[in-house]
N, C-alpha and C positions, 0 to 999 in steps of 0.2 A: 190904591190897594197894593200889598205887597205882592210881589211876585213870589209862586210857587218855591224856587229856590233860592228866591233873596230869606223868606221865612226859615228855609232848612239852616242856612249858613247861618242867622240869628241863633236860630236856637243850639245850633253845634258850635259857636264860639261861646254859646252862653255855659250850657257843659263843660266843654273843656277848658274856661275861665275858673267854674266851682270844683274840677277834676285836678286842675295844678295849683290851686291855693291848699291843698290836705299839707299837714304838714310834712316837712323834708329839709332837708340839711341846705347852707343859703346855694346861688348859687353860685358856679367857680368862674372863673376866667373861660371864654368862649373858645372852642378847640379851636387849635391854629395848630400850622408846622413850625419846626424845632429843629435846629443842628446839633447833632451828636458825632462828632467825630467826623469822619465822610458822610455818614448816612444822615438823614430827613428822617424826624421823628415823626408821629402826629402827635398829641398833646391832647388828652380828654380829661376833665376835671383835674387837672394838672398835673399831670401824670403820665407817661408816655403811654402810648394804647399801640396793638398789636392786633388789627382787623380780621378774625378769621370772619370771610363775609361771603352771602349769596346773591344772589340777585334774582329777581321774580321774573317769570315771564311780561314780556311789555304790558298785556294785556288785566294780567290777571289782580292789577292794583287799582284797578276800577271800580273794586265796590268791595268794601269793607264785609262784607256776606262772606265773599270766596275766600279769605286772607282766616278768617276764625279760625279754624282747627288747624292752619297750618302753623302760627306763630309757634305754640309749644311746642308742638314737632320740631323746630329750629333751632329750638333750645336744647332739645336734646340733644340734637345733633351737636353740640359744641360751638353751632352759631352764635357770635357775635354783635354783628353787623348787617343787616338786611339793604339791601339796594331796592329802593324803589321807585316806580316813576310817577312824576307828577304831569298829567295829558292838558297841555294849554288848551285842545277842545274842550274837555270839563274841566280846566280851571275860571275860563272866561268864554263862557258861552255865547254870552252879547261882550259887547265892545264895550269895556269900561264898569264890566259887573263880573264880580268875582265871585265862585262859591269854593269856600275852603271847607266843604264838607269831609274830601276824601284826606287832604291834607291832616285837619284835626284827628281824623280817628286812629291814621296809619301814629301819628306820635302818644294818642293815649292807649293803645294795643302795644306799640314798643316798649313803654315803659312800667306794661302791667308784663310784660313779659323780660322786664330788664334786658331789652336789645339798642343797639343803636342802629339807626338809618344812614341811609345815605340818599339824596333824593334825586332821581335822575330828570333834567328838565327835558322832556320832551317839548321843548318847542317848535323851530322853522324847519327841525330836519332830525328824522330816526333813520337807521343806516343811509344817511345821505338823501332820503325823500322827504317831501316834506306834507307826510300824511297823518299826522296827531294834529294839525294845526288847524283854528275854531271853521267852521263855514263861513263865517261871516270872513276870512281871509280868502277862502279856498275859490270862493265863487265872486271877488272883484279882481280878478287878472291885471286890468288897469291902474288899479291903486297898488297891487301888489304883484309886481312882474315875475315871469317863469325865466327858468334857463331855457334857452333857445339851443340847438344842435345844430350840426353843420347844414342840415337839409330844411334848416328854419322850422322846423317841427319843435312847440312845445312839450316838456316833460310835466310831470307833477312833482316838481323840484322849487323851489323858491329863490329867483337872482340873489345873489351876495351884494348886486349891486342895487336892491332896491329898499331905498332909505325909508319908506313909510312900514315894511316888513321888519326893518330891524329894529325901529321905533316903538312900535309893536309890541313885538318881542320883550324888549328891555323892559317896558311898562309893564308888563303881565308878570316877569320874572322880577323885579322891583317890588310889586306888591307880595308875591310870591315870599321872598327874603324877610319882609318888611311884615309880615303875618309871623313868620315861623319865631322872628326875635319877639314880639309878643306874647306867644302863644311858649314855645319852647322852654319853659322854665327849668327844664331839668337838663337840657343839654343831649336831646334824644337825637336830634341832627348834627353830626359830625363833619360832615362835607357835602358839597353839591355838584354832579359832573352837568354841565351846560350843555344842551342838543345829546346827540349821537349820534357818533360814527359821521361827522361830516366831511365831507369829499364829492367829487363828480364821478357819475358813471357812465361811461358810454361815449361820451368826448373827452378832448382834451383838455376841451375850458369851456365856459358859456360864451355863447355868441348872439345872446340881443342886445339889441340897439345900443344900451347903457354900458355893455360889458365890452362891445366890440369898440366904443369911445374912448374907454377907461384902458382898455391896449392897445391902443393907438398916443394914448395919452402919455407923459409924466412918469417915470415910476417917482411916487412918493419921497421926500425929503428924508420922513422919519426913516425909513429904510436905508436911503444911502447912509444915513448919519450912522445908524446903525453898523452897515457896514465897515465903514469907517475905523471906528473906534471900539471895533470887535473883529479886525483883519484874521487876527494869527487864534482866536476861536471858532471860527467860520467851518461849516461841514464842507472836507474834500471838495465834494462835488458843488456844491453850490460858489467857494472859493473860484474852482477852477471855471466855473461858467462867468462867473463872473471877469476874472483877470484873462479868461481867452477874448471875452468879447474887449479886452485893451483899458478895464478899472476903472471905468466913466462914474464920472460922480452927475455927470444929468442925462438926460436921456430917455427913448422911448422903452420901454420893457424889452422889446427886440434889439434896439443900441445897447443898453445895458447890458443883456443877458444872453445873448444870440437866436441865433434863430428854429432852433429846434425844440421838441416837445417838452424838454423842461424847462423852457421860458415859459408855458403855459401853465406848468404846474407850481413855479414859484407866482406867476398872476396871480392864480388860483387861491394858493395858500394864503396872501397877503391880505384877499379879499374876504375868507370864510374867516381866516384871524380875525383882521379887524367888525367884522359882523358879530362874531364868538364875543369877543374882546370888552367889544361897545355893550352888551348883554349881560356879559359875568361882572364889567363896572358898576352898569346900575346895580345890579345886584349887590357886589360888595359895599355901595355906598350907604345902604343899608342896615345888612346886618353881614361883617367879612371875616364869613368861613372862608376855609381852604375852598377852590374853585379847580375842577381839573377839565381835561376833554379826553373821550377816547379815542383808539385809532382800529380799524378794523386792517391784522396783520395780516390773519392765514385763518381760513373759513370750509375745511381744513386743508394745509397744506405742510404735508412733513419736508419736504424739498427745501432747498437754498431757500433762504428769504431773500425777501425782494420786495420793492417799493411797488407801490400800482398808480400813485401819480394822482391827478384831479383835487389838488390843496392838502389832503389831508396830512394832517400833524404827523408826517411821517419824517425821521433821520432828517435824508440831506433838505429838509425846508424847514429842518426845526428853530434855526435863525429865524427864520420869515415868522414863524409864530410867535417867537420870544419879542422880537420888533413888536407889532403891531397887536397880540394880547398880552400885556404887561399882567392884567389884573386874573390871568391864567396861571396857577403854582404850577403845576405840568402836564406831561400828555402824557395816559397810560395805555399800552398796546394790550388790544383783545388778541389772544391766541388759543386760540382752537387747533392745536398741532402735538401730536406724540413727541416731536421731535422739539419741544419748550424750551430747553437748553441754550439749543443753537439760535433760535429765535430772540431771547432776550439775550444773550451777547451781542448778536447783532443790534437790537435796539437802543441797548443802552449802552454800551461800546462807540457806535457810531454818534449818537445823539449830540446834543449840548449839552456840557458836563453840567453837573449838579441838576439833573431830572430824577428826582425820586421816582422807586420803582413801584408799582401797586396796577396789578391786574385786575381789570375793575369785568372781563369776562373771561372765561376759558371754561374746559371740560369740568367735572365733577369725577367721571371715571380717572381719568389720570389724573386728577389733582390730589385724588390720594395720595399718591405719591410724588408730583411736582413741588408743592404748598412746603415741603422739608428742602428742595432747591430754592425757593424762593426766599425763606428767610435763611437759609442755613447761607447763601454765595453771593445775595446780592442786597441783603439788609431790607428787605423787601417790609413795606410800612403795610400791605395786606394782601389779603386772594379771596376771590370770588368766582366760584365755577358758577355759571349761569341757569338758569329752570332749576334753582336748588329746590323749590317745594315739591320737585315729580323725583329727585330722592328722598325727602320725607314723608311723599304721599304718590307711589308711584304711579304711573296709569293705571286705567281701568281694564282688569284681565292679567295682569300683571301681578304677578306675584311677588315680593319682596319681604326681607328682612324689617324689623321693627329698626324706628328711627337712629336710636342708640348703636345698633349693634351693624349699621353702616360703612362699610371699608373708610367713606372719607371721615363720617362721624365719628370713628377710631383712632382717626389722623389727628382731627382737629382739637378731640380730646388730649392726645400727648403735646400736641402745639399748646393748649390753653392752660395745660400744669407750665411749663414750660416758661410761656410769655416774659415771667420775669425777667429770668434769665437772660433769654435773646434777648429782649428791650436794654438791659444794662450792659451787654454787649457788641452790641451794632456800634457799627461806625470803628470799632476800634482795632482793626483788620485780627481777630480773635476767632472768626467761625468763617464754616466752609460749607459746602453743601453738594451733593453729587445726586446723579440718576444714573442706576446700574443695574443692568438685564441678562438675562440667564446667556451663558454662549459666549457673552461678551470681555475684552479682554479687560482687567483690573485699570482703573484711573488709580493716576501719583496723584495726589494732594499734598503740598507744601505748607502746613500748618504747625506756630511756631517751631520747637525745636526737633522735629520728627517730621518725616514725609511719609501719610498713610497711604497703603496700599490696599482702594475700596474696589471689592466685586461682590458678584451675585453667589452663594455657595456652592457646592457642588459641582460646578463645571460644564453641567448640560441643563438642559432646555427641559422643563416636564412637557411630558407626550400631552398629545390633545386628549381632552377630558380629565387631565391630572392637573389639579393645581398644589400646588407649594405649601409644604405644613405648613399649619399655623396662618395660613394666610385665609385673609376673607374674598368672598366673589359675591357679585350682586347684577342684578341685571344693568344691562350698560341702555339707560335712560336717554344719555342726549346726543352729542353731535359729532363724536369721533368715535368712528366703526373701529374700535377692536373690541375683539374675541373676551369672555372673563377671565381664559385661559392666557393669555397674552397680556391682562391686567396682572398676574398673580404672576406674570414670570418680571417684573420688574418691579425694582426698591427705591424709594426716595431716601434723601437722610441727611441728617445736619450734626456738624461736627464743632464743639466750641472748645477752645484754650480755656482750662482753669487754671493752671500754673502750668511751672517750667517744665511736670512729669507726668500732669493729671489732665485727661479730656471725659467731655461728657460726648456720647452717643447716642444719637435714640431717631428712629426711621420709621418705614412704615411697613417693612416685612422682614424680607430674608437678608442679611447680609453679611460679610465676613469682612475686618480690619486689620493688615498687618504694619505694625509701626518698625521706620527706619530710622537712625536720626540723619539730621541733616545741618548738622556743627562740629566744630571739632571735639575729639573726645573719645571716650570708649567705643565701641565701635559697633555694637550689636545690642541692638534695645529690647532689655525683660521685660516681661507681666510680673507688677511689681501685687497689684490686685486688680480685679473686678468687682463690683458690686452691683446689681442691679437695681431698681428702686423708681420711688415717685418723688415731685415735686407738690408740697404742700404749701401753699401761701408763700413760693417765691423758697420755702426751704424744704433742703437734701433730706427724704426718709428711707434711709437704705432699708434692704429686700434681703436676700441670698447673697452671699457670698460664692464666685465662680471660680475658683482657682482650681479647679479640679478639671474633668472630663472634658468640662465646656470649652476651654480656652485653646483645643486646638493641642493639647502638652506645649502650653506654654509660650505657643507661638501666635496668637491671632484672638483677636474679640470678634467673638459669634452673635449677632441679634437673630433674633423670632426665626423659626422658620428651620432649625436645621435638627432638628430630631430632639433635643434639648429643652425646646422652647422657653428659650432667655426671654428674658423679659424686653421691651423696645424701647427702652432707657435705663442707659449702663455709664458708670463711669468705672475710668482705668486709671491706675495708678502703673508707669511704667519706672523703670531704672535702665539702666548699662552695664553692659559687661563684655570682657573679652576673650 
């Protein structure tokens, strides 16, 4: 007799078999990444795609019930892209029975609501524990060994070094892949990130039986070869640990790398790679979408950034990742920090070059305004503030704005006229992007022939309880404590080169632009016009003309927010004169 949910998964493959045979257009080439210039595209029905995306609570993609009223909501909001997780406890409840109950329904709701996914594996490890994974895992210790600490105390962590766990693994995410290219006929899954948030907590490195052998042991061939024939690419610090301990091509992990805490964390790293690695292989041999992992940066932390060590895919061990997960396109940093800026300079500044950027978690509240830094400075492929359904459906007691009319769902909307745009010009050092707060002093931007000069308007701070014309407030949902007052006193914005005298503008609140050039020539740069306006299917449909009041007499473009209320995409036509 069938079993209860081998019956369910019949009949929900049998559905969404007669659900994706309705007719539709064929279909296209499977997304994959793309190079444009510097920047990594993504590539969705052949065509570059620009992710504005969210991500669901872990929990909350467990049953198709909770997910119903939220999808349209996400559509309003100018969602894109949805993050979801697939839980290897309900995806393989017994060992070697699969039920793609949750799978199927999350891609036939994506595609009645024209979204795309992204699907998170929860498999041997969600921030670094390894607590989605089946029972029949959790309760044989023996076959499936724990990290051990320095006090020989087990955690609820799963070895990196135990091969019938990453065996496991692979096989469940293998069928996993191996269902979605069946089933997936429209192309509703874009990417998949492997685990989350993997890293050790609490020690250095594991130390059972298997792990304290394997650092005692060898470091890896592929590794030295690696280093080898990637000397003068090597991150700083992992370089320098390397050529201080005297550039050994054999050795024990402590000969190679010496003896202090980040020999542990290059161990470390080497080990959850190749575990990641081994897992996103079977995977892509399958069916080879893009494959990423995330890294947990700052939980919140607006201070210096700073590495936390225990393998994760962080800067100086990002070698050790590229080594040993080939079938990984890259690692994207979660931030949770006011301070985003500084954060992803550091990440992607430091890293190994060519790591496309795409924030697969961060705030909702500040990403109002981050999301115009991300694509506007660093070509950024998407953004995803996390618990996006508790701003389309906020808590309970909670009062809130209707979906649409959302500080970030405002954002995402001028992003999504936009898209075009940025998409045809990434990679081609043409756009810029800044975050600028009241108080603060103006940033130079060197953008081609003119350096603007972006600040917050007016010169002061609104008092507490006063926010910023024009600007929206909404209650602050998730995970970084500021004020709405404190949201409203600061502007994102992205700035693109149309030609040698024309920029387009558009942000998320208040801000003021004055252009210098920065060539030789005339020596004092006019407003030649303004215009403000919308992007229609990729084309200009000017609004108002601003040559008047608005510009400052002539000296400066004014967006939203300054008594005026310009519109939050403008272009300027400037000239010269002396």
């Amino acid at each position: 007799m069938r079993s209860f949910l081998g019956s369910i998964a019949i009949l929900s493959l049998a559905a969404l078999a007669a659900w994706s045979q309705t007719p539709a257009a064929a279909p296209t080439a499977i997304p994959h990444l793309q190079r444009q210039g510097t920047a990594t595209q993504l590539i969705v029905d052949g065509k570059p795609f620009l992710m504005l995306a969210g991500e669901l609570r872990n929990s909350n993609s467990s049953t198709p019930t909770y997910l119903k009223p939220i999808w349209p909501k996400l559509t309003a909001m100018h969602v894109n892209t949805v993050l979801c997780v697939v839980h290897w406890e309900l995806f393989e409840p017994q060992e070697g029975k699969f039920d793609y109950t949750l799978v199927d329904s999350q891609i036939r709701d994506a595609q009645t609501n024209n979204l795309r996914l992204i699907f998170l594996w929860f498999g041997s490890w969600k921030n670094g524990v390894s607590s989605y994974v089946p029972a029949w895992v959790k309760t044989n210790q023996d076959r499936f060994p724990r990290v051990q600490r320095k006090d020989g105390t087990s955690i609820e962590v799963l070895s990196t070094l135990g091969v019938a766990s990453r065996d496991a693994d692979a096989r469940a995410f293998a069928a996993l892949m191996r269902h979605i290219k069946q089933v997936d006929t429209t192309r509703r899954v874009i990417m998949v990130q492997v685990e989350n948030e993997v890293g050790l907590g609490g020690d250095s490195r594991d130390r059972c039986d298997l792990a304290a052998k394997a650092f005692a042991g060898p470091v890896p061939k592929e590794l030295l070869d690696y280093i080898a024939a990637n000397r003068d690419r090597l991150h700083p610090l992992f370089r320098k640990a390397w050529e201080t301990a005297g550039s050994k091509t054999s050795g024990t992990w402590e000969q190679v790398f010496g003896t202090d805490s980040f020999t542990d964390d290059i161990f470390m790293a080497w080990n959850y790679a190749s575990y990641v690695g081994r897992v996103a292989a079977a995977g892509k041999a399958e069916y080879p979408l893009p494959m990423f992992v995330n890294n947990a940066c700052s939980m919140p932390n607006p201070g210096r950034p700073r590495s936390t060590g225990g393998g994760r895919p962080q800067p100086e061990v990002g070698n050790v990742w590229k080594a040993a997960a080939p079938a990984i396109d890259f690692r994207g940093p979660d931030l949770y920090t006011p301070n985003l800026p500084v954060w992803i300079n550091w990440y992607q500044e430091s890293f190994v070059p060519e790591n496309p950027l795409f924030i697969p978690e961060t705030d909702g509240n500040t990403g109002t305004y981050h999301a115009f830094y991300v694509f506007g400075q660093h070509d950024g492929m998407g953004f995803s503030p996390f618990a996006i359904e508790e701003y389309a459906i906020p808590r309970p007691g909670v009062k809130g704005p209707d979906s649409a009319d959302l500080p970030l769902a405002k954002s995402y909307g001028i992003l999504a006229q936009l898209a075009p745009v940025i998409l045809e010009n990434q990679g081609k050092g043409k756009m810029a992007g800044a975050v600028v707060g009241a108080g603060e002093p103006a940033q130079k931007i060197p953008l081609g022939d003119y350096n603007l000069l972006v600040s917050y308007p007016g010169g002061r701070r609104p008092q507490p309880g006063e926010a910023a014309a024009g600007a929206a407030t909404a209650p602050v949902f998730a995970t970084v404590s500021l004020e709405a007052t404190e949201l409203a006193q600061r502007t994102g914005a992205l700035f693109i080169s149309l030609g040698p005298d024309e920029y387009l503008v558009a942000g998320s609140g208040p801000l003021q632009v004055r252009f210098t050039p920065n060539t030789p020539g005339l020596p004092i740069a006019g407003i030649l016009s303004i215009q403000e306006g919308t992007y229609v299917n990729g084309r200009w449909v000017p609004g108002r003309t601003l040559n008047g009041d608005e510009n400052g007499g002539g000296t400066n473009l004014r967006l939203g927010g300054d008594g005026s209320r310009n519109g939050l995409v403008q272009r300027i036509k400037l000239y010269r004169y002396r």
